[in-house]
Kinemage of the C-alpha trace (Angstrom):
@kinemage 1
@onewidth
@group {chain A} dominant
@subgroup {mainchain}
@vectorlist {calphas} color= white
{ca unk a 1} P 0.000 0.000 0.000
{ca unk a 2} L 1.184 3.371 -1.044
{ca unk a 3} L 2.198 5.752 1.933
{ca unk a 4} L 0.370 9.014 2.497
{ca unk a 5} L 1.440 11.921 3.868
{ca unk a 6} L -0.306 15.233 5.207
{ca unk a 7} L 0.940 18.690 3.563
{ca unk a 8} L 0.682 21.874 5.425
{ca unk a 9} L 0.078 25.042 4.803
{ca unk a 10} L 2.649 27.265 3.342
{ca unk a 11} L 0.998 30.306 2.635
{ca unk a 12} L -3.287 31.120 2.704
{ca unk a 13} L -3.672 33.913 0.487
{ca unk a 14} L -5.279 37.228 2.195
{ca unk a 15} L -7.248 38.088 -0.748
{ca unk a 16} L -10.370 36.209 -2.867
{ca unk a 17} L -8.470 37.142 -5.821
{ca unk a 18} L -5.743 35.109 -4.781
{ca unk a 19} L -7.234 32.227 -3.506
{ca unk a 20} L -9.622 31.445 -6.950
{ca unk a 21} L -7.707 29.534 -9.320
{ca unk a 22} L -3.921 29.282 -8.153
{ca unk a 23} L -1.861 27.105 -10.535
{ca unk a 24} L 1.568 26.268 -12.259
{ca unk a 25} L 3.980 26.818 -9.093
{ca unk a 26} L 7.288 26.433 -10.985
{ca unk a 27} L 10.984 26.952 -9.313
{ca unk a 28} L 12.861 30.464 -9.768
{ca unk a 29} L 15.740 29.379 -7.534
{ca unk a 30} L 16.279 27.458 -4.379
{ca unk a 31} L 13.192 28.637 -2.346
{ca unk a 32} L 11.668 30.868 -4.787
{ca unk a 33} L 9.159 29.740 -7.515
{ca unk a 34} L 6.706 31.205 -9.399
{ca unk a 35} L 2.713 30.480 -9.735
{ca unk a 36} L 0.042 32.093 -11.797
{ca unk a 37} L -3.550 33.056 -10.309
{ca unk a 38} L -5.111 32.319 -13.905
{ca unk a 39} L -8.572 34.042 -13.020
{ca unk a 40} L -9.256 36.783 -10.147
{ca unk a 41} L -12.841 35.664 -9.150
{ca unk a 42} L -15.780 33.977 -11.079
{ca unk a 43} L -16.953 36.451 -13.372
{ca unk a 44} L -12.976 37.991 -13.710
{ca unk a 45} L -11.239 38.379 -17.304
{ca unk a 46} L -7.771 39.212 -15.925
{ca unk a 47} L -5.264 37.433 -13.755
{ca unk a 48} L -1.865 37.785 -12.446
{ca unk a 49} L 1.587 35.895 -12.279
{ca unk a 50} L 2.928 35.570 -8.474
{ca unk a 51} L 6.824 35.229 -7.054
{ca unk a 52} L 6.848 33.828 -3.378
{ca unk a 53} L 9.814 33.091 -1.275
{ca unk a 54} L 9.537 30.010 1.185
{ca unk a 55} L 12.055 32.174 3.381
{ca unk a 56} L 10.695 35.285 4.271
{ca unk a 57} L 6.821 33.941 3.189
{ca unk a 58} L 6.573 36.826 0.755
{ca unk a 59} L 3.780 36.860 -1.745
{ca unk a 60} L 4.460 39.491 -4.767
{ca unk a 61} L 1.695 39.658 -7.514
{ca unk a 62} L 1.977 41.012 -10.769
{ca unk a 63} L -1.415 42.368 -12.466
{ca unk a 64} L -1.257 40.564 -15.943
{ca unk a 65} L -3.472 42.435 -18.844
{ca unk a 66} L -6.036 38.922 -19.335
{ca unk a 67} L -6.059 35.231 -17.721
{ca unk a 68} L -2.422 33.641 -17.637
{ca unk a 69} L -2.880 29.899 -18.500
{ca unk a 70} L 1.423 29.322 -17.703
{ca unk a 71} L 3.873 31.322 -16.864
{ca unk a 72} L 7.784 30.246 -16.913
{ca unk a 73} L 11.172 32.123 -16.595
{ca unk a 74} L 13.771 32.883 -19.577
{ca unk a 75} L 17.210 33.171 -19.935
{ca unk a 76} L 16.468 36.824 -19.854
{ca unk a 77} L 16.492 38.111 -15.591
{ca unk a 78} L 13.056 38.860 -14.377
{ca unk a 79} L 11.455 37.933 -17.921
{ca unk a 80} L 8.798 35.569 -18.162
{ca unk a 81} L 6.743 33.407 -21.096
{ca unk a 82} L 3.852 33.335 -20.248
{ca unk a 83} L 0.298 31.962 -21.839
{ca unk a 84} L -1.941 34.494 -21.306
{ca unk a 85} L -5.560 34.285 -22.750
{ca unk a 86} L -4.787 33.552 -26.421
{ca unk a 87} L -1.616 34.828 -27.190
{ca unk a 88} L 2.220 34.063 -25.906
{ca unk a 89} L 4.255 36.769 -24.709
{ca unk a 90} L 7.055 38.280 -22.845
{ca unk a 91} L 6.574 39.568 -19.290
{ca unk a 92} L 8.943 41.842 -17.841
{ca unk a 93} L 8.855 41.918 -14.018
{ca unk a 94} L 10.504 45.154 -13.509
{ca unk a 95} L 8.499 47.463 -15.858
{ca unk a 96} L 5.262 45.213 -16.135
{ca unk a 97} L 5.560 45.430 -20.313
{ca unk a 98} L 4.154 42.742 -21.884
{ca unk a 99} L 5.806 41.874 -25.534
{ca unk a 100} L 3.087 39.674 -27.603
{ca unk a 101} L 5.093 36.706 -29.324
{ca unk a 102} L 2.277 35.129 -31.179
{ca unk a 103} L -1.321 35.857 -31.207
{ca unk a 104} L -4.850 34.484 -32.339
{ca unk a 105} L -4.154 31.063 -30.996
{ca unk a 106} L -7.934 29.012 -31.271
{ca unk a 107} L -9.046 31.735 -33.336
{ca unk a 108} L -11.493 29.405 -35.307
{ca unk a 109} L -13.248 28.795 -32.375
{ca unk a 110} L -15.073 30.690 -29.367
{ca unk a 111} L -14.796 30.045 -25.273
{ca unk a 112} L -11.148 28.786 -25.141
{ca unk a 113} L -8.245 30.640 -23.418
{ca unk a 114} L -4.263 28.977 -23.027
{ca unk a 115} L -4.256 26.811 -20.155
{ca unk a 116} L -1.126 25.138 -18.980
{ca unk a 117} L 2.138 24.328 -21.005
{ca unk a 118} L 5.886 23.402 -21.052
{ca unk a 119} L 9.097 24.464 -22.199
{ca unk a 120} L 11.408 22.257 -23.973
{ca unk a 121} L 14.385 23.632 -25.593
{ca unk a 122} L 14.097 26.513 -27.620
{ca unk a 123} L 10.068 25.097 -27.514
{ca unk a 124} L 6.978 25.492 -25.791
{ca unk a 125} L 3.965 23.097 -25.938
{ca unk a 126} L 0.673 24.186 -24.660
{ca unk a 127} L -3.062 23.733 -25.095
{ca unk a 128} L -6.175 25.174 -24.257
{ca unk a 129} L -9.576 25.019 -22.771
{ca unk a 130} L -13.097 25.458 -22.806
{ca unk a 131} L -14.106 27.541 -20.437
{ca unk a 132} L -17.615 25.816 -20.074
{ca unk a 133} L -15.621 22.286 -19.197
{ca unk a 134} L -17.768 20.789 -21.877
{ca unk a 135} L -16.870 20.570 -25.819
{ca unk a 136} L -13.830 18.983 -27.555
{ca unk a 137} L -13.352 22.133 -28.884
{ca unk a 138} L -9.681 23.099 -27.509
{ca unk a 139} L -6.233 21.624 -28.864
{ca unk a 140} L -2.578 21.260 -27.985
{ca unk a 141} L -0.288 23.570 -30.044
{ca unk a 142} L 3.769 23.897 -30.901
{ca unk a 143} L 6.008 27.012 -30.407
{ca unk a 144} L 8.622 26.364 -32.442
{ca unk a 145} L 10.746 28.716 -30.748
{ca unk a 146} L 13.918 28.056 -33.798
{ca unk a 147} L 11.713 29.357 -36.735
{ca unk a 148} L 9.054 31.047 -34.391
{ca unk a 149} L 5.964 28.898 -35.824
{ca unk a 150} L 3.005 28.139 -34.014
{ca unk a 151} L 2.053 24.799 -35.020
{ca unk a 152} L -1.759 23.049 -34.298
{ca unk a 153} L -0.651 19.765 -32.922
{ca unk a 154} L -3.913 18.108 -32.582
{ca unk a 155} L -7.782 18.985 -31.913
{ca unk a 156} L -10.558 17.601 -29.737
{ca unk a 157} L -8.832 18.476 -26.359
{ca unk a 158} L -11.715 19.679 -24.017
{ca unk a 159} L -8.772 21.020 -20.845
{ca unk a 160} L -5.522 20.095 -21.427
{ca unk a 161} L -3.501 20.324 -18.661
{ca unk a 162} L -0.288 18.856 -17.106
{ca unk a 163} L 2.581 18.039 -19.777
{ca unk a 164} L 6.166 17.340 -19.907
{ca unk a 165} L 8.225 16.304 -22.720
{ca unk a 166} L 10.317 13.640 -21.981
{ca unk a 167} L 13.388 12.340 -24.256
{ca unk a 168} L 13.785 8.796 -24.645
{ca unk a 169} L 17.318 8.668 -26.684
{ca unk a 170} L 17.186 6.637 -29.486
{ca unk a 171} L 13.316 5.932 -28.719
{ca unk a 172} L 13.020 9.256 -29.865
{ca unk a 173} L 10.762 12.672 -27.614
{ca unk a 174} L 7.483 11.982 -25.917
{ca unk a 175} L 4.871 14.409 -24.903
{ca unk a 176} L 3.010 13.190 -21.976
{ca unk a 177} L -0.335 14.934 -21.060
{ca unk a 178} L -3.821 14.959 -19.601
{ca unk a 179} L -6.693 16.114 -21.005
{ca unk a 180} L -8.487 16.368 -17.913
{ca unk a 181} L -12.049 14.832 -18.377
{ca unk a 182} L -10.975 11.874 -20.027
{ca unk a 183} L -9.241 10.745 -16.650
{ca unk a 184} L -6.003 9.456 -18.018
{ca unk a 185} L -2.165 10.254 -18.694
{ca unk a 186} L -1.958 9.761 -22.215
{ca unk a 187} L 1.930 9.908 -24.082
{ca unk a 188} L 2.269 10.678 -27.944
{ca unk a 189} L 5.425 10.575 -29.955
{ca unk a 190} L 6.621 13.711 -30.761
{ca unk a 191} L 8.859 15.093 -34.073
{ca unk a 192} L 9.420 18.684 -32.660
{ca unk a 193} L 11.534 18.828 -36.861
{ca unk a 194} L 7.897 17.876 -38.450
{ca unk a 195} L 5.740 19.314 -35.522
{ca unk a 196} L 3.692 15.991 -35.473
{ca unk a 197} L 2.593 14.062 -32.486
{ca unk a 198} L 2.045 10.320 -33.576
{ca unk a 199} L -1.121 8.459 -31.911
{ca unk a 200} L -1.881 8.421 -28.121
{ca unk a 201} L -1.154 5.690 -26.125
{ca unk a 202} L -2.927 5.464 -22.130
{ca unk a 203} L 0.079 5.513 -19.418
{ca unk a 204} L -2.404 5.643 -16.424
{ca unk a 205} L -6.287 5.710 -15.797
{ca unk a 206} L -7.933 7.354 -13.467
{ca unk a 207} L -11.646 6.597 -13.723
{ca unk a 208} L -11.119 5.078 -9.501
{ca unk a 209} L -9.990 8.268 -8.187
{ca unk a 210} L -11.849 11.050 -6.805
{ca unk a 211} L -11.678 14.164 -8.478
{ca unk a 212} L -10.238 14.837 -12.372
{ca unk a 213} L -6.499 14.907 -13.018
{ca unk a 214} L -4.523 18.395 -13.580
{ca unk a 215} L -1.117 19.688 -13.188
{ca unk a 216} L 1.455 17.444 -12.888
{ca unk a 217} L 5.218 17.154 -12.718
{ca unk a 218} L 8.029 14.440 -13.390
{ca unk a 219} L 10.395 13.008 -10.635
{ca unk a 220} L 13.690 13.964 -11.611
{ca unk a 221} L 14.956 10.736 -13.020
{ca unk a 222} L 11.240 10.836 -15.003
{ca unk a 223} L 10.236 7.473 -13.906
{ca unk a 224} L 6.934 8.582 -11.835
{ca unk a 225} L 4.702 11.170 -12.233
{ca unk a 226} L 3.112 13.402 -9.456
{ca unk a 227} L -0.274 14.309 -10.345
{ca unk a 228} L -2.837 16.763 -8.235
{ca unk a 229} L -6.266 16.110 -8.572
{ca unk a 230} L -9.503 17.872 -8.663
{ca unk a 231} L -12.215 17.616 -6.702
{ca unk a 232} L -15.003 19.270 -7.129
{ca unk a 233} L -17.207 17.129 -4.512
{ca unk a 234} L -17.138 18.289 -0.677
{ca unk a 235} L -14.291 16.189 0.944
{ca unk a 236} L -12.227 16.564 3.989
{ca unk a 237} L -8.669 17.062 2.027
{ca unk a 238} L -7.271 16.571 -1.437
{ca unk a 239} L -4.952 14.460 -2.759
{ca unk a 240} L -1.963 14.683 -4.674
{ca unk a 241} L -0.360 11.398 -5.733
{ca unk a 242} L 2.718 9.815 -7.096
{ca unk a 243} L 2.393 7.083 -10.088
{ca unk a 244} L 4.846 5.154 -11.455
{ca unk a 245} L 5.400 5.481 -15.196
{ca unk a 246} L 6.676 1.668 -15.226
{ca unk a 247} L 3.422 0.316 -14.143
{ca unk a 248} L 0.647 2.631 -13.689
{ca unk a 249} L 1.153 1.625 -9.346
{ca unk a 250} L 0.404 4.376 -6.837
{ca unk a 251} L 3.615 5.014 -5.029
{ca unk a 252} L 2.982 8.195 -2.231
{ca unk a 253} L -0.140 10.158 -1.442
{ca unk a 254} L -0.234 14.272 -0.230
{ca unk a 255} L -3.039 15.047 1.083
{ca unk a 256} L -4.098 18.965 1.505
{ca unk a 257} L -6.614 19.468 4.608
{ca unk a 258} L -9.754 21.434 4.315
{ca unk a 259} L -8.817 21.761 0.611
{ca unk a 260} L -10.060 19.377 -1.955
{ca unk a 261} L -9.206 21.158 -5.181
{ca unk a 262} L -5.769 20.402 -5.628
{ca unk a 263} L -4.202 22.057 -8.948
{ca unk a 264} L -0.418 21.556 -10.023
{ca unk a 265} L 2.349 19.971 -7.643
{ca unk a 266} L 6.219 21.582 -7.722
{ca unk a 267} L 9.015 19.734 -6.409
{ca unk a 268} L 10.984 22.540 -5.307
{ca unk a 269} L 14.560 22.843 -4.179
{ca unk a 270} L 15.269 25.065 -1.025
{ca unk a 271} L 17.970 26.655 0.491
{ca unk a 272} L 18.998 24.086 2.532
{ca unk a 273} L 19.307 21.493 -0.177
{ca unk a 274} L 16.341 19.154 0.918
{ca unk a 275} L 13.321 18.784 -1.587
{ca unk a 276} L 9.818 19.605 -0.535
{ca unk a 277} L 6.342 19.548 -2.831
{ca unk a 278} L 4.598 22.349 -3.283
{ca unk a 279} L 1.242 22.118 -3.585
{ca unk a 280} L -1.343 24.396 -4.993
{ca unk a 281} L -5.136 24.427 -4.590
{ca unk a 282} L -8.335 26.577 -5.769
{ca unk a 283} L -11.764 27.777 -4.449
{ca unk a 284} L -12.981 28.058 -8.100
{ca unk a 285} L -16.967 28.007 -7.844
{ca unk a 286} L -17.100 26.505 -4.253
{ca unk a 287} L -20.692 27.296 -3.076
{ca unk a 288} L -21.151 28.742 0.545
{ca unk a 289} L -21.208 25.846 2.313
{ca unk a 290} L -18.607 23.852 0.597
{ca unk a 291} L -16.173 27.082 1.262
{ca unk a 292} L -17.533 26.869 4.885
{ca unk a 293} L -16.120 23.218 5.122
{ca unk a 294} L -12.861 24.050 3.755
{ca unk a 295} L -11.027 26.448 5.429
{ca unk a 296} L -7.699 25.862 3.777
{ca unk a 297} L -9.171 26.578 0.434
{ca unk a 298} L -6.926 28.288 -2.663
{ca unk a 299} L -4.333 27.975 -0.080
{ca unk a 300} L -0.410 26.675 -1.140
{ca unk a 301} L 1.039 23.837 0.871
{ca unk a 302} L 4.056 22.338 1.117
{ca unk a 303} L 5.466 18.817 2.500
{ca unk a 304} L 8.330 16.604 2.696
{ca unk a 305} L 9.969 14.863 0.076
{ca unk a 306} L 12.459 11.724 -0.252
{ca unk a 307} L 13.510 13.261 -3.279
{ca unk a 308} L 17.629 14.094 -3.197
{ca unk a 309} L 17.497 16.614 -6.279
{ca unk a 310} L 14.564 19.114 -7.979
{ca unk a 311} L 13.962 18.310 -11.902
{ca unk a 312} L 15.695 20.309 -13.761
{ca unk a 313} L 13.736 23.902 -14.699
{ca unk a 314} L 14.812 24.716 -18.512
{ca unk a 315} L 14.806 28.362 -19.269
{ca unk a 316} L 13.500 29.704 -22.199
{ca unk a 317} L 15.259 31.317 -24.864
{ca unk a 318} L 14.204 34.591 -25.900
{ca unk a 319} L 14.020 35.297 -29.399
{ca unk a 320} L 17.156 37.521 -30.862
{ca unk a 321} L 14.055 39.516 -32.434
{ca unk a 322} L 12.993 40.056 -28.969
């Protein structure tokens, strides 16, 4: 039986704002990552990108101009990429000036915005979502970031959520990803030369396990996954749990306390060397009463890892145009 562990809190944000959709925690530096607040309230069209520092417990938001789907850091200091509504961009943290690097992404269809994404090299693969939760009407794209080409990678996606690419030598690249509602961690090939995925095959279903699947992130030898699931039911925590790639077995379980809406997991380096998980969570649509029952709602938590190292966190290279 896998072993389960309680998180605790690391930081309960002091505002609604804050505490509605908090996503994509991803690593600055030892003790420092980054985490977007994709939407500031139900019926809120703009969203902001947050640095916090496990040290001092220091929150800083940045006011984005729409709803950030990803955000991660670039070679450039205190730039960002970031997936904000339908277009990629630049985000400079000192100024606040946001540099568009592609734009009308799903422009054929109506109700999607950029959800979450990864960097891989000079590349970034993302995809999108309905914002009704409902219609296979979202898809996973390519930035080529060598020739700057954004490249439909495939259709019928109805969230898509967490993704890594993962290289496989000779076996060739592999993008792993979950498309939330279908419950399952799918993997396609992937020709980043051609921008073609080949078909999907399942890694791991989750049609046993409370709640849908979102972010997730690799152990740092990429031989389990950590996943953070969704629940939208009233519960007593949520769960975050570790899979092996190998098998489909459930190695550890998190679990988050009076917050059953888990949403992306970071294994984070700190100062001191050790690895902890980050955890983040949502309020997103709670009625009253639900919100009542879970006091450590849209909070971030943290926990204990057995992990020696942190994955590594590429960078991504600016454009020489930009």
């Amino acid at each position: 039986m896998a072993e389960i562990q309680e998180a605790n809190v690391l930081w309960g944000p002091d505002s609604e704002e804050l505490r509605f959709l908090p996503e994509g925690p991803t690593q600055l530096a030892p003790g420092r990552f980054l985490w977007v607040a994709i939407q500031h309230g139900p019926n809120s069209t703009v969203g902001s990108v947050n640095v916090f520092d496990c040290e001092t417990r220091e929150n800083r938001t940045f006011a984005l101009p729409g709803r950030p789907g990803f955000a991660k850091p670039t070679v450039r200091q205190d730039t960002l990429v970031i997936g904000c509504e339908r277009s990629l961009g630049l985000y400079d943290l000192r100024t606040g000036q946001w540099e568009e690097l592609v734009g009308g992404i799903d422009s054929e269809v109506e109700g999607t915005i950029i959800n979450d994404g990864t960097v891989y090299g000079s590349n970034i693969v993302f995809g999108t979502k309905d914002l009704e939760f409902s219609t296979p009407k979202a898809a996973l794209y390519l930035y080529r970031g060598q020739d700057g080409q954004l490249v439909r990678l495939r259709g019928g996606q109805v969230c898509s959520n967490g993704k890594d690419v993962v290289d496989r030598g000779a076996g060739g690249l592999f993008l792993l990803d979950i498309d939330s509602p279908t419950r399952k961690l799918v993997e396609y090939p992937l020709d980043l030369h051609s921008a073609r995925l080949g078909d999907p095959v399942a890694v791991i279903d989750f049609q046993d396990v409370s709640g849908v699947p979102d972010g997730m992130v690799l152990s740092p030898d990429e031989q389990s996954a950590i996943i953070s699931f969704y629940n939208p039911e009233p519960a007593e925590y949520g769960c975050t749990r570790q899979y092996s790639l190998l098998n489909g077995e459930l190695e550890f379980e998190w679990r988050t306390p009076g917050s059953p809406r888990n949403t992306c997991p970071l294994l984070l380096e700190l100062t001191d060397g050790t690895v902890a998980l980050v955890i983040t969570t949502a309020v997103e649509h709670m009625p009253p009463e639900q919100l009542e029952q879970s006091p450590n709602a849209g909070a971030l938590f943290i926990a204990p890892t057995r992990f020696n190292s942190a994955p590594h966190v590429p960078r991504f290279p600016v454009p020489a145009s930009h």
